[in-house]
N, C-alpha and C positions, 0 to 999 in steps of 0.2 A: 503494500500500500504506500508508502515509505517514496516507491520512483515518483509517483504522479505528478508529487510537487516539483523533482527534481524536472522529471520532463517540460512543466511547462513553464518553468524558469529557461531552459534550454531554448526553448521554442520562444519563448520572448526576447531573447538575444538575439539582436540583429545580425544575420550571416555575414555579414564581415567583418564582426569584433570577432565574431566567431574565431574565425581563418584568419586573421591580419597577420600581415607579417611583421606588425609590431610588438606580436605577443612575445613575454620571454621574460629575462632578469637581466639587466642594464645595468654596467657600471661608468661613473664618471673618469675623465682620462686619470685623475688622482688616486682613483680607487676608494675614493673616502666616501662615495655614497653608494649605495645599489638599489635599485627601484625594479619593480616588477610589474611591466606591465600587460594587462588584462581586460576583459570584460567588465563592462560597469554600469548597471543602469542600460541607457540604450547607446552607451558609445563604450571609451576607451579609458581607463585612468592607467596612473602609472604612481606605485605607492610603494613608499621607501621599507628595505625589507633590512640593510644592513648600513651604517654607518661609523665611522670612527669618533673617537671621543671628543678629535675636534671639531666635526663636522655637528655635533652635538651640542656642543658650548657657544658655538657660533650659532646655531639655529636657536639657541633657548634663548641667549644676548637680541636673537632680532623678534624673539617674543614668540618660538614656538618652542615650547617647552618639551615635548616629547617628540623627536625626528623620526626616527621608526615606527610605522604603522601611520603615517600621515602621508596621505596619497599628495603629491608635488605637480603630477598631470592629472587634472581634472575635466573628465567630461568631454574628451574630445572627439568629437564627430564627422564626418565624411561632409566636407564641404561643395557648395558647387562645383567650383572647378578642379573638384577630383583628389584636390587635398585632406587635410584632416587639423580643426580648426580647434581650439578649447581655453582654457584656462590653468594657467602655469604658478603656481605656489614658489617665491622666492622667498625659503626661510628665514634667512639670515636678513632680510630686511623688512620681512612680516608680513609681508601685500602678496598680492595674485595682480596678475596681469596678463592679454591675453597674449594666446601662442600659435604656435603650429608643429606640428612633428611631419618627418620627410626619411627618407630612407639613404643615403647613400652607398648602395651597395647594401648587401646583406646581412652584414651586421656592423654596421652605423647608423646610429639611431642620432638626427639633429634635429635638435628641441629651440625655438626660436620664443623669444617673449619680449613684449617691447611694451616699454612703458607708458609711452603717450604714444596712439594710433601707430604709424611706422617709426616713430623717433623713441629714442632711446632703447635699441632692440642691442638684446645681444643671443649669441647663441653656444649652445650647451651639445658637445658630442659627446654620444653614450656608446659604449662598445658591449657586443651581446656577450654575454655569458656563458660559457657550452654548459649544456644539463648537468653535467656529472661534478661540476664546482660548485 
């Protein structure tokens, strides 16, 4: 009895969070954060699974107090022109602002966010994580 629910959780996931090829476990090029990103709702998040102790002090200092288990890609969805659009958590400065994620290649994951409309963007490459690390 137990699948049913499972089933139609499944089924209300949109088939391409489903299959994305941004699904996986992301680390930043320092290695000091790792994010996993998933299914969510009706798009995509990306939520931190491992961080180092200063990537911790740094996020509590910009007011998030607990880094791990706090999803930093929020809600991103398959834009019209074929991208994938959402809202990006900058810890260490406490705000969200929005973003984009893009692939280059198969396992580079770049995560864009920019603070006022196009101005003040910067971007974040995430490299994939093989399963077995």
């Amino acid at each position: 009895m137990r699948i049913l629910p499972l089933l139609a959780v499944l089924l209300a996931t949109p088939a391409a969070a489903q299959s994305s090829p941004f699904a996986g476990t992301w680390r930043n090029a320092g290695d000091s954060v790792r994010i996993r990103v998933a299914p969510c709702g009706a798009g995509l998040c990306g939520t931190v699974v491992a961080a180092s102790d200063k990537a911790k002090a740094d996020a509590a200092a910009g007011g998030t107090p607990q880094l791990v288990g706090t999803p930093l890609l929020r809600d991103f969805r398959r834009a019209p022109d074929g991208g994938w659009a959402g809202t990006v958590l900058v810890p260490d400065l406490g705000t969200e602002v929005a973003g984009t994620l893009a692939l280059a290649g198969r396992d580079t994951l770049v995560a864009t966010g920019c603070l006022f409309g196009t101005l003040g963007c910067k971007e974040q490459r995430w490299t994939r994580v093989p399963a077995s690390k």
